[in-house]
N, C-alpha and C positions, 0 to 999 in steps of 0.2 A: 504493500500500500504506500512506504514512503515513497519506495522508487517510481512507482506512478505521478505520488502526487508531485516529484521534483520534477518527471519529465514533465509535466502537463504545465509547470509553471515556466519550467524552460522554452517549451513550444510559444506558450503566449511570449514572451518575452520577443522570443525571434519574432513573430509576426508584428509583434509591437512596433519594435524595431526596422521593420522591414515597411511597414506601411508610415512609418514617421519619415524616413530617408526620402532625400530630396531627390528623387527619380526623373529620369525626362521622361516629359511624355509625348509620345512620338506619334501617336495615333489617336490625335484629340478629335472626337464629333460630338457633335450638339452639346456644344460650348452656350450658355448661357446663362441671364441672369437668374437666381430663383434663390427666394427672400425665407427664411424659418427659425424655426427653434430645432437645436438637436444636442441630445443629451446624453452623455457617457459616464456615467458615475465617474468621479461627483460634478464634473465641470458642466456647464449650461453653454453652449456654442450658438453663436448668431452664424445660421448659412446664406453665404452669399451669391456663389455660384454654383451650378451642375455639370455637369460633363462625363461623356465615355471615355474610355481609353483601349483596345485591346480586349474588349468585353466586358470592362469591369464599369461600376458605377462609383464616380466622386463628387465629393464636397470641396468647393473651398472654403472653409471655416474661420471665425474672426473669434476669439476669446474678445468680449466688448468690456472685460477688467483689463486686462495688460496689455487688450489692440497686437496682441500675438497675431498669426495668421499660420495655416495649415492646411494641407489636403489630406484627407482620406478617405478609405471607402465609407459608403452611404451605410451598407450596413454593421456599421459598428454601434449603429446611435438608436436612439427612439427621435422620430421626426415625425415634425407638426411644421407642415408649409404654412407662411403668413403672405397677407400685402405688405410692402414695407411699411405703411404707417403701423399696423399692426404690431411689426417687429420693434418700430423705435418705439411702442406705448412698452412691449413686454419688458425692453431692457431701456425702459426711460434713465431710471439711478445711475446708469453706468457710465463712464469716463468716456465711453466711447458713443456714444446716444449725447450728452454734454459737450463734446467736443464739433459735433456735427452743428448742433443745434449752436455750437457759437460763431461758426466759418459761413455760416447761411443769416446771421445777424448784422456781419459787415461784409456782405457779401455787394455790395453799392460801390465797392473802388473799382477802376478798369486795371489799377496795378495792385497787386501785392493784394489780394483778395486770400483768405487763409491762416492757419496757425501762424506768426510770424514768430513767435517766441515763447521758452517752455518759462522755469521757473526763476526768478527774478534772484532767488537766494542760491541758486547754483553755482558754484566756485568751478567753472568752465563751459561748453561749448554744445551745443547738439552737431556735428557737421554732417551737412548736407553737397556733394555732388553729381553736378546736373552732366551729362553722356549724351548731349545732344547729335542729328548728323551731322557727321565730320569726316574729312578725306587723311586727316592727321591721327596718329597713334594717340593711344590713351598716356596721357601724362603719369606716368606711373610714381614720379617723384612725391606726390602727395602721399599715397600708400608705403612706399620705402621707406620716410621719415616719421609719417605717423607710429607704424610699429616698433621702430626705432624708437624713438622715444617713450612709451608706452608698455612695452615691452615687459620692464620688469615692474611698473606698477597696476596695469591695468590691460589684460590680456584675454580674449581678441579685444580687442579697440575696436569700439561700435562708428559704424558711418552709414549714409542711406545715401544710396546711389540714383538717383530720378534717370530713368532708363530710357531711349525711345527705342520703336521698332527698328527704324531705319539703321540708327546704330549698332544693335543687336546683330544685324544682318550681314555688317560690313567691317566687323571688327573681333570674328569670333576667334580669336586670338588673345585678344584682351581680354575678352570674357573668360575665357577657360584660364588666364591664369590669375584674375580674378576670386573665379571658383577656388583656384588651386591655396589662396593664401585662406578663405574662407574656409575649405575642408583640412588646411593645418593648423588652423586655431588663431593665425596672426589678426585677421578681424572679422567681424561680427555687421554681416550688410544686411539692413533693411533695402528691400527692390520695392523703390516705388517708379509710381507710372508716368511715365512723363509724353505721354500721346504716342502712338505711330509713326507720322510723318512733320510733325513738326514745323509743316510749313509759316517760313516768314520770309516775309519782303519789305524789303529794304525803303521802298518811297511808300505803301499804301499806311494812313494814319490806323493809330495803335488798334480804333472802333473796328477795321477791318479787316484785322491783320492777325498772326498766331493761327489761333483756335477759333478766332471772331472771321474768320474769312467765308466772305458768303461761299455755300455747297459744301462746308465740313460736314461729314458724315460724323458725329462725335460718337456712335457706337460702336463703328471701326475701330475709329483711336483709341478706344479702350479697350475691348474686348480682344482685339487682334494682338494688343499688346500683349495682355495677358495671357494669350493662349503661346504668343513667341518664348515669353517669361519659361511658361512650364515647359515647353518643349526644350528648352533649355539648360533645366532642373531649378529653375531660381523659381519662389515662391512670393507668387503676388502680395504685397504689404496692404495695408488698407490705406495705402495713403495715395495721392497724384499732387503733381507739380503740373500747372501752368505752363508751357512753354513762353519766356520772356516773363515769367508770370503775370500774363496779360489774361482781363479774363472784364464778365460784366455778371451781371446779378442773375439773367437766364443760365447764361452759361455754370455759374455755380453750383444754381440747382440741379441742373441737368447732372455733373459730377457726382453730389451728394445723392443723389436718384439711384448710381450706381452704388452706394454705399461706400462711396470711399471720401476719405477726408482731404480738402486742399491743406497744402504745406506751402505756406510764404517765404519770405527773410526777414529780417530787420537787419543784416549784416550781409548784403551782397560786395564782399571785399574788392572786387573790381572797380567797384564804382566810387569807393574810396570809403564806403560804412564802417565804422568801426565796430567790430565785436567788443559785446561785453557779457557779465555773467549771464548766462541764460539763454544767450543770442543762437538763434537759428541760422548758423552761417551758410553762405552760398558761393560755393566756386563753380568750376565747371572744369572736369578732367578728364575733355575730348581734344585737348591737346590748343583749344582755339581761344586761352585765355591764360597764358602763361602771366602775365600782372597780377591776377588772384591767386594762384600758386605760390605765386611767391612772395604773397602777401602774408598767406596761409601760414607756409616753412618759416618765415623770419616770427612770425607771431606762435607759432610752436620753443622755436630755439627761444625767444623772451621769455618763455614759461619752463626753460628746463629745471629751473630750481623745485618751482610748485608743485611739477609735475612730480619730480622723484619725494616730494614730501608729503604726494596724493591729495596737494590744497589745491590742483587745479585738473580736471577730468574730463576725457570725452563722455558724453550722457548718450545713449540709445534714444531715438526719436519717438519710439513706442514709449517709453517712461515717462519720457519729458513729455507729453502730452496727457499719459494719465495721471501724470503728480501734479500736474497743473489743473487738471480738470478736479481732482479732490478737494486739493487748496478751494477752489472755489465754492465747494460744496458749504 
């Protein structure tokens, strides 16, 4: 009887195991939205997408405490499909239902519409990295020095990558080695979505322009992303970036519709913003902003003291948003 009951715990383990791992999925159909409650002892999941793969049936699931994000099969759970309002009434309390409900409040700016900033008492940084299309190699210098200095106080070093399609597509090189520092532990990447194709032009004003350009297909930009994301192994985060973060008050909602949350700056370092404690920083390392790079590295090397004395820290973007949504509580 022991030796059953050790294999039968070791079997669950593996498939635990095995259905947690960040898999490609290579043979996605009937990708879509679909809104629910699904429950796994003891946790309570908000589902946000569905999908085939290979025969099997998935979820992609939100924890709406920690704004985690996961795939796995459908039947591991008790599921009760909602409308979204539905879902925001069931997990109103939660950090992730609070945070929606405050990016759709200032959702009225054409810029910087979104989370701009986590907790005001944080002794360092959320960093954010935007992968826009680019014909230039990924600037790898950002990731080199990050773990570099991070290294022995605070290991993987969290950072959130705003992804596009188009990029994904044309730089799978970067990407896999990417993955590669992500599956040895040096950092810890939230993938959020940063549209498809990204389109910007150069002379049409900003009302026209990004994501605001008339005949954007905005279910494409999202969904197609997402589906690139897992065919890739990376796991869709509940968050999107604006591209330029240019955006207007339809377009907001229309994001938030999908369930996912915009992410601002208040420290786009290019532009000459200063970060400070809390600040949701903004570079971009598609290689086509080396000024904020190296805005970034000299503003790392200024903190080498704080950082080896753990007074100054990269924060995860998931946190920094539900310690901020608490506080408010």
């Amino acid at each position: 009887m022991n030796k059953l009951r050790f294999f039968l715990i070791f079997l669950f383990l593996v498939v635990t195991s095995f259905c947690h791992a960040q898999q490609n999925f290579l043979n996605i159909t009937n990708y879509r939205i679909f809104y629910g409650w699904a429950h796994n002892y003891p946790q309570d999941w908000l589902i946000l997408r569905r999908f085939e793969d290979s025969g099997r049936d998935y979820f992609l699931l939100l924890n709406p405490q920690t704004l985690q994000t996961k795939v796995n099969e459908t039947s591991f759970y008790q599921v009760k499909e909602m409308t979204l309002e539905q879902a925001r009434s069931y997990f109103r309390n939660t950090p992730y239902v609070k945070a929606v409900s405050q990016v759709e409040k200032q959702s009225v700016t054409i810029q910087d519409a979104g989370i701009e900033r986590g907790m005001p008492t944080e002794t360092g940084i959320s960093l954010t990295a935007d992968l826009c299309p680019s014909h230039k190699p990924l600037d790898r210098r950002i990731f080199i020095d990050m773990f570099n200095e991070f290294k022995k106080v605070e290991k993987p070093a969290p950072i959130a990558l705003s992804v596009s399609g188009l990029w994904m597509l044309s730089h799978k090189q970067d990407l896999e080695w990417l993955k590669k520092l992500r599956d040895e532990g040096e950092i810890r990447i939230t993938w959020v979505n940063h549209s498809y194709n990204h389109r910007v032009s150069k002379t049409a004003a900003l009302k026209d322009n990004f994501l605001l350009e008339p005949g954007t297909d905005i279910n494409y930009e999202v969904l197609a992303t997402e589906k690139l994301m897992l065919k890739n192994g990376l796991i869709p985060s509940a968050f999107f970036r604006f591209p330029g973060l240019v955006s207007d008050q339809q377009l907001v909602y229309k994001i938030t519709d999908y369930g996912l949350i915009p992410i601002g700056s208040d420290a786009w370092l290019a532009k000459g913003q200063r970060a400070q404690d809390g600040s949701i920083v903004l570079i971009h390392g598609n290689g086509n902003e080396p000024v904020g790079v190296n805005d970034f590295i000299n503003l790392l090397r200024s903190k080498t003291k704080q950082i080896s004395e753990k007074q100054w820290l990269l924060y995860d973007l998931s946190s920094t948003v539900e310690d901020e949504e608490k506080q408010a509580q």
